[in-house]
C-alpha positions in Angstrom: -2.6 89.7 113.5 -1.1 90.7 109.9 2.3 91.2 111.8 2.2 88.3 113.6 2.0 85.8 110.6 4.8 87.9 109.0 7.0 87.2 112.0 6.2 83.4 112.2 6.7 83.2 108.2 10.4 85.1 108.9 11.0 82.4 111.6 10.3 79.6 109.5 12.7 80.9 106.8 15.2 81.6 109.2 15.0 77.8 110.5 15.5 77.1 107.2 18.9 78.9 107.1 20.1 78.1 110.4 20.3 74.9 113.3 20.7 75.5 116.8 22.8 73.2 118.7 24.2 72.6 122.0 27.7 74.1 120.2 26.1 76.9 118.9 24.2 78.1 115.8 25.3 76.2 112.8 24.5 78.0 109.0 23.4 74.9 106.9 22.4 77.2 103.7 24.4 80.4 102.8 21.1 82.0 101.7 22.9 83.3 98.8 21.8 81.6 95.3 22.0 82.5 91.8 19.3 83.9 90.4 18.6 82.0 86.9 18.4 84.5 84.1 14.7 83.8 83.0 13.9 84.4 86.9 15.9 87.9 86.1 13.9 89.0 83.2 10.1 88.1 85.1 11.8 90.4 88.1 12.5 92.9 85.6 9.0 93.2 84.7 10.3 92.3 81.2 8.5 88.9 80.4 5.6 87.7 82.9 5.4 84.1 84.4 3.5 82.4 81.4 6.2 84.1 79.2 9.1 82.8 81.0 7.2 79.1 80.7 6.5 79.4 77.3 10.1 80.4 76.7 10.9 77.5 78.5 9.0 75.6 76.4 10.7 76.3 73.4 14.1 75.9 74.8 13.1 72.5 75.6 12.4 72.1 72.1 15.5 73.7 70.7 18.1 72.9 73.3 21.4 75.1 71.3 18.9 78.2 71.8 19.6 80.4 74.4 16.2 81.0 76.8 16.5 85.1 76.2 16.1 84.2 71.9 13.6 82.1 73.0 11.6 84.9 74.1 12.6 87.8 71.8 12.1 84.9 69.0 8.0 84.5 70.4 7.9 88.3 69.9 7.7 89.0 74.2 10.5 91.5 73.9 13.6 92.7 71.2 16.3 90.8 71.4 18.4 94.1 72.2 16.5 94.1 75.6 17.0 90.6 76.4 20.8 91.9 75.4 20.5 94.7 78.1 19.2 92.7 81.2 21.7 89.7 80.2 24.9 91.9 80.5 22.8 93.4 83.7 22.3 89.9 85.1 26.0 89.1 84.4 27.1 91.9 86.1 25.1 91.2 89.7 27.6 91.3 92.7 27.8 88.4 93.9 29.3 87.2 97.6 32.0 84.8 98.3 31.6 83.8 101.8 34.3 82.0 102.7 
């Protein structure tokens, strides 16, 4: 039953992505976004969900800030970390379709 949920969930996504027509199958979302760079560091395992939102927080507050001194500056990680996964995050190969 497991696998059949799975299947309908993929389904939906895939409508999401894609419209059948009578000329075909038209792509209405590449499917390809960027991933924002506090989203990075919470995949990284670096900063957790609450983190990222508190880090938020004070970037709302201090708007010139950058979001990864936000979160070395509440003590959730050094700031030469948040150094490492930026140039990582910069560096993610991206695809142009064109």
């Amino acid at each position: 039953m497991l696998a059949r949920v799975a299947t309908v969930a993929n389904q939906n996504d895939l409508a999401h992505y894609f419209e059948y027509s009578k000329s075909g199958l038209q792509v209405l979302e590449d499917g390809l976004k960027e991933v924002p760079f506090g989203e990075f560091m919470v995949e990284r395992a670096a900063i957790d969900r609450f983190q990222l939102f508190r880090a938020l927080q004070m970037q709302d507050k201090y708007p010139g800030v950058r979001l990864g001194e936000c979160a070395a500056a509440l003590g959730y990680l050094p700031i030469g970390e948040v150094e490492r996964l930026y140039d990582q995050w910069r560096g993610v190969t991206t695809v142009e379709v064109a």
